[in-house]
LUMFIRO-281647 format. One record per residue (C-alpha): residue in one letter; x, y, z. Coordinates in steps of 0.2 Angstrom, whole numbers, padded with zeros to 4 digits, always signed. Example, Ala and Ser with C-alpha at 12.3 -4.5 7.8 and 13.67 -1.06 7.14 Angstrom:
A+0062-0022+0039;S+0068-0005+0036;
***
This chain:
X-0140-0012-0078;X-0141-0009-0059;X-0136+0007-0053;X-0121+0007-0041;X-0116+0017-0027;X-0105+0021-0013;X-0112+0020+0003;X-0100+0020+0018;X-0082+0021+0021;X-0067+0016+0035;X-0052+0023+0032;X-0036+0023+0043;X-0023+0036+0035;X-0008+0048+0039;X-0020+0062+0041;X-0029+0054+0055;X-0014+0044+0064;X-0004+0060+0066;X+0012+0050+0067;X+0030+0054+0064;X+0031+0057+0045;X+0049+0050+0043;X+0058+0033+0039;X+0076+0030+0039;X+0083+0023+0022;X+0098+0012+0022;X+0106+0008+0006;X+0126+0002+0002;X+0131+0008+0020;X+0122+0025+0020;X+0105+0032+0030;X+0094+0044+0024;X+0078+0051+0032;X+0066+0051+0019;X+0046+0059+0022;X+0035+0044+0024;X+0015+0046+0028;X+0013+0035+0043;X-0003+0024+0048;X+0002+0012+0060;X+0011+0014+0074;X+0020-0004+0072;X+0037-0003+0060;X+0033-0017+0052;X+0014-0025+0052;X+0015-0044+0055;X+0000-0056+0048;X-0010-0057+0063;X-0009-0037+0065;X-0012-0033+0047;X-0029-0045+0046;X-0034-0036+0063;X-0033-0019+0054;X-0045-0028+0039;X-0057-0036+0050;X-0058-0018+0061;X-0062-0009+0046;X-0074-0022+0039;X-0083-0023+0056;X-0085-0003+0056;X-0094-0005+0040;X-0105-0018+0048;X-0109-0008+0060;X-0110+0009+0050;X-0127-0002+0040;X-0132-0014+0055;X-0126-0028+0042;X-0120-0046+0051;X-0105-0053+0050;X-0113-0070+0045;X-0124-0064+0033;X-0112-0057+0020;X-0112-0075+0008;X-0118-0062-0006;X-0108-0049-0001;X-0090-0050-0011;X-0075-0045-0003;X-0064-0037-0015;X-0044-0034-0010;X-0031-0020-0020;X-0013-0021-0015;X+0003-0017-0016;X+0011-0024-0002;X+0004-0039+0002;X+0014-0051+0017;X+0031-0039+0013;X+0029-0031+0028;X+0024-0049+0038;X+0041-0056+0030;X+0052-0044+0034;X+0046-0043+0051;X+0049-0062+0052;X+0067-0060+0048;X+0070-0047+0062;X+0063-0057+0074;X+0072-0070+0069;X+0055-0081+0064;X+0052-0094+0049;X+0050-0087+0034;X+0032-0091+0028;X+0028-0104+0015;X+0014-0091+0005;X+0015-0072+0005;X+0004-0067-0007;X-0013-0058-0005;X-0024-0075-0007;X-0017-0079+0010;X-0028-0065+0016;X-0041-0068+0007;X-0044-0084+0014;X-0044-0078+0033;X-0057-0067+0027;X-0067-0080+0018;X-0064-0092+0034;X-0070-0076+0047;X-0083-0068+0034;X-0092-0084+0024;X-0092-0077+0008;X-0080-0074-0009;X-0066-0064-0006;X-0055-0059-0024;X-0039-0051-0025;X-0029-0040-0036;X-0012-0034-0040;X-0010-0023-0053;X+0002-0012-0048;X-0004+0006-0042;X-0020+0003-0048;X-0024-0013-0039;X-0038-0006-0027;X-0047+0004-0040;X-0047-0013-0054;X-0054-0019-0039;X-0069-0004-0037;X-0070-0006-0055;X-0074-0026-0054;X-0086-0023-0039;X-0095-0011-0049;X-0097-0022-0064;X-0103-0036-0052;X-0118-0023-0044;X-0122-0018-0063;X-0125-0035-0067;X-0135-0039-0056;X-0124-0054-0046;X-0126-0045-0029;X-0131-0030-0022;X-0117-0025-0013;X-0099-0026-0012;X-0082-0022+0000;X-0068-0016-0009;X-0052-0014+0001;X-0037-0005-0001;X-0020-0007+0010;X-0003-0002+0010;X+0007-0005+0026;X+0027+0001+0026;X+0039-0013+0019;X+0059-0011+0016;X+0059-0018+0001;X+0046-0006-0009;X+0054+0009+0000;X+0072+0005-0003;X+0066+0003-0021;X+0058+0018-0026;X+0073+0026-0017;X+0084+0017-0027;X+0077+0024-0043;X+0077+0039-0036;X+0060+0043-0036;X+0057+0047-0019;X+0057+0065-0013;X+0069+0070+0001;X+0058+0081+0012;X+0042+0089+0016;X+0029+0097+0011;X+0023+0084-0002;X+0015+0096-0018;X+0013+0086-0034;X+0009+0098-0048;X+0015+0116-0039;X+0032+0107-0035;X+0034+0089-0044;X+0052+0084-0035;X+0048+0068-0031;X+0034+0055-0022;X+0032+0053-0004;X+0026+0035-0002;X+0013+0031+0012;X+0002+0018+0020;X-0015+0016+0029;X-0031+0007+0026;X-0049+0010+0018;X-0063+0001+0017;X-0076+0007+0003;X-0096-0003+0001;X-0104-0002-0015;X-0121-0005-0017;X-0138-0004-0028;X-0148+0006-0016;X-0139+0024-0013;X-0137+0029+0006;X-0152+0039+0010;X-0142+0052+0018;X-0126+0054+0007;X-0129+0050-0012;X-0115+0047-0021;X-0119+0037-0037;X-0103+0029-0049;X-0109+0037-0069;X-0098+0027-0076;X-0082+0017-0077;X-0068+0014-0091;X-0053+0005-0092;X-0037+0007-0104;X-0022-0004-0106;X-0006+0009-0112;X+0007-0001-0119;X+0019+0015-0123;X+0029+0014-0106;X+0030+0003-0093;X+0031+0016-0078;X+0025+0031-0087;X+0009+0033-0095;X+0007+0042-0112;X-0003+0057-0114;X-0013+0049-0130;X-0016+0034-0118;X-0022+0047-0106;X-0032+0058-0117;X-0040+0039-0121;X-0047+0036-0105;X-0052+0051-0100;X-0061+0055-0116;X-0069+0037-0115;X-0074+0041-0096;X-0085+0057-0101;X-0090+0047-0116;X-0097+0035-0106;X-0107+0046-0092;X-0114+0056-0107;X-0104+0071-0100;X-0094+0087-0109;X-0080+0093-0101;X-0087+0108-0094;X-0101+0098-0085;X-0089+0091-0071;X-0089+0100-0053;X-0070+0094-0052;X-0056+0081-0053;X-0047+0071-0042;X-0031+0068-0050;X-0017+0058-0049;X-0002+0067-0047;X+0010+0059-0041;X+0025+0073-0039;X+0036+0064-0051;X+0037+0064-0071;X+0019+0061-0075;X+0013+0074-0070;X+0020+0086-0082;X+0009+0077-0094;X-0003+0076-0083;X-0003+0096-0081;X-0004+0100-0098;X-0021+0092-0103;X-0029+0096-0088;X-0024+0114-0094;X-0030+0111-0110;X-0044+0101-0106;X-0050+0106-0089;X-0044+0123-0086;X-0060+0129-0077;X-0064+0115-0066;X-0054+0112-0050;X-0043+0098-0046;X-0043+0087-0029;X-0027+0081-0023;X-0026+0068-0012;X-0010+0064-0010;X-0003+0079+0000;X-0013+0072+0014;X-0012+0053+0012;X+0006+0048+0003;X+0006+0040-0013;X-0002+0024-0006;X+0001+0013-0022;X-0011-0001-0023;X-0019+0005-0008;X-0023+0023-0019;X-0039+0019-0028;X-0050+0014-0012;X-0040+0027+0000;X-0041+0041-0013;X-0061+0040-0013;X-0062+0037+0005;X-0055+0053+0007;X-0065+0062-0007;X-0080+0054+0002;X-0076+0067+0017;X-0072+0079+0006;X-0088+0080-0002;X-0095+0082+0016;X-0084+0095+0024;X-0088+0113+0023;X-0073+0117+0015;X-0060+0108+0004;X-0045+0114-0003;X-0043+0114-0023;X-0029+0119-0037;X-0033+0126-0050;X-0022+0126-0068;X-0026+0140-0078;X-0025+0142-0098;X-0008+0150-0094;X-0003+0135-0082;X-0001+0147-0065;X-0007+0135-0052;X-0018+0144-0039;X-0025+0136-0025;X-0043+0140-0014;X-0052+0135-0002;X-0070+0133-0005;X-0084+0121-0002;X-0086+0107-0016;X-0104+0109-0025;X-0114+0093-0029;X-0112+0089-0048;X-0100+0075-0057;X-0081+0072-0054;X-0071+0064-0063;X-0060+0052-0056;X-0042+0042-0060;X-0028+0031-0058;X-0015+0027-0066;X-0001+0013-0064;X+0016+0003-0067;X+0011-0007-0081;X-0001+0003-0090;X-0016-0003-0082;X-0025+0014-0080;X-0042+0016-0076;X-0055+0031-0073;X-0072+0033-0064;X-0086+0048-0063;X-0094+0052-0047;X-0112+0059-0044;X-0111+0069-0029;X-0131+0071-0026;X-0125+0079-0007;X-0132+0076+0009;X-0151+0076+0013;
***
C-alpha cells in the first residue's frame, strides 16, 4: 500500500470573503433574517459562474505544484456536494430563463473532464459527500491506480436547502455560531475547497492520511447513534495503530444542533485531555462541501502560530485556549443524513 498525503489546498470561504453574514428567509408570507456564512458575492451562482469558481481553484493548484492543465489524464478529479445546479436553477427562474434539462453533479463533471482530459467522479452522500469523496481518493493513491488526486468540495447558497432546514427548524436565529458551548441551532454556509492528495508528501508541509474507516449507521436517518459513533471512531484508532491518549487533537463535527450532545459526552469520556478543533464557527455548516472545506481549514491551522481549541473536561466545563497546535496525529470526522459517517487521522509531521 502506497502512502497518501495532502499536499496543497485552495479554499474560498466566509472567513476570507468577509461578506454580509445574513440571508432573508421567506416562508408562508413571513421574512426572517437568518445568519448565513457567505462566500460569494453573487445571490444565486449560475452554471457558467459556479464551473469558474472550480476551474480557479483547480488552476491555483496547478500552479501551487507547476502541474499542466493537459497533463492531468492520471490525475482524478473527485467532486462532494450538496448543492449541485440548485442554485443554477433557481437563478434560471428569476431571470425568467429555461429551466435546464440536467441538474445534477455529472453535469459538472463533464465540463471538467471536457477542460481537464481526465476522470472526473462525483458524489452525494449527504453531509458527507466531499469527505466519501477524500476517502475514495485515498483508496485510489493506496492502491496504486494514480499518484495523485483532486478532491473538491462546494456549497453555493440555494432557497430550497435553506428554506428546508428552516423549516425543520433547525437553523439558528442569530450570531455567534458556537456548537458544543451553546448548541441552538446550525448556521448553514457556503464556499469552495480544493484539496490534492498524493504518494509523495510536500517537502515543506507533511501532512500524511494514517488511516481511514467508513461506518453505515442505520439507527436514525438524521441523527447518528452514539454506539455507531463509538464504532467508527474506535475503528479509526484501531486502524492507525493509535490509543486515545496518542492524538494531539480533534476536529469534530458539531454541528450546534441535537448531535452534539452525543457528541459531547464520548469526547468527555473518551477524549477528555485532548483538544477539539472546530471548524464551523468560522466556515458555516457547509454540508457536502464540509469534508474538503473542513481539512482545508485544518491545513492552515496546523501552519498558524496559534489556533483556537475547546476543550471538554471530565466534568463537561467547556474551556476554550488559544495555543499553537503541536505536530502529532488528529483525528478527524464526519457525520451525515443517511448514516453515511466516515472518519480519517492526520499525521502532522510540521513544516521544514
Amino acid at each position: 500500500m502506497q502512502k497518501v498525503y495532502i499536499t496543497a489546498v485552495s479554499q474560498q470561504n466566509a472567513q476570507t470573503a468577509k461578506l454580509n453574514p445574513w440571508q432573508q428567509s421567506s416562508m408562508l408570507g413571513q421574512t426572517q433574517d437568518l445568519p448565513y456564512f457567505r462566500a460569494f458575492e453573487q445571490p444565486l451562482l449560475n452554471f457558467d459562474q459556479l464551473c469558474t469558481y472550480l476551474e480557479q481553484h483547480i488552476d491555483n493548484l496547478l500552479i501551487q505544484w507547476g502541474w499542466r492543465a493537459d497533463r492531468l489524464h492520471n490525475t482524478p478529479i473527485l467532486l462532494g456536494s450538496t448543492a449541485y445546479l440548485m442554485s443554477d436553477c433557481e437563478f434560471r427562474w428569476q431571470n425568467n430563463q429555461p429551466l435546464p434539462q440536467e441538474y445534477s453533479l455529472v453535469v459538472i463533471a463533464e465540463r471538467l473532464k471536457a477542460r481537464y482530459q481526465t476522470q472526473v467522479f462525483s458524489f452525494a452522500t449527504s453531509c458527507t459527500s466531499s469527505a466519501q469523496a477524500m476517502g475514495y481518493a485515498y483508496q485510489m493513491i493506496a492502491q496504486g491506480q494514480c499518484e495523485r488526486a483532486l478532491v473538491i468540495g462546494f456549497e453555493m447558497f440555494n432557497r430550497l436547502t435553506f428554506e428546508h432546514f428552516n423549516a425543520m427548524h433547525l437553523l439558528a436565529a442569530d450570531l455567534p455560531y458556537q456548537p458544543f458551548v451553546q448548541s441552538n441551532g446550525i448556521i448553514l454556509g457556503e464556499g469552495i475547497a480544493c484539496v490534492a492528495l498524493e504518494n509523495q508528501p510536500n517537502p515543506e508541509k507533511k501532512l500524511e492520511i494514517s488511516a481511514i474507516t467508513t461506518i453505515t449507521d442505520h439507527h436514525n436517518l438524521t441523527n447518528s447513534s452514539a454506539d455507531a459513533f463509538a464504532q467508527l471512531i474506535g475503528n479509526c484508532l484501531h486502524k492507525a495503530g493509535l490509543q486515545a491518549h496518542q492524538l494531539a487533537g480533534i476536529k469534530v463535527h458539531a454541528v450546534g444542533g441535537n448531535s452534539d450532545e452525543m457528541e459531547m459526552a464520548f469526547l468527555q469520556q473518551q477524549f477528555s485531555t485532548i483538544p477539539c478543533l472546530l471548524a464551523k464557527p468560522y466556515l458555516g455548516h457547509s454540508l457536502g462541501a464540509s469534508g474538503a472545506m473542513e481539512t482545508a481549514w485544518l491545513w492552515q491551522q496546523l501552519q498558524q502560530e496559534n489556533a483556537d481549541c475547546l476543550f471538554i473536561t471530565p466534568q463537561g466545563v467547556i474551556e476554550k485556549q488559544v495555543k499553537p497546535l503541536p505536530t502529532g496525529y488528529y483525528l478527524n470526522y464526519f457525520l451525515g443524513f443517511g448514516g453515511g459517517n466516515i472518519a480519517w487521522i492526520l499525521h502532522w509531521q510540521g513544516k521544514v
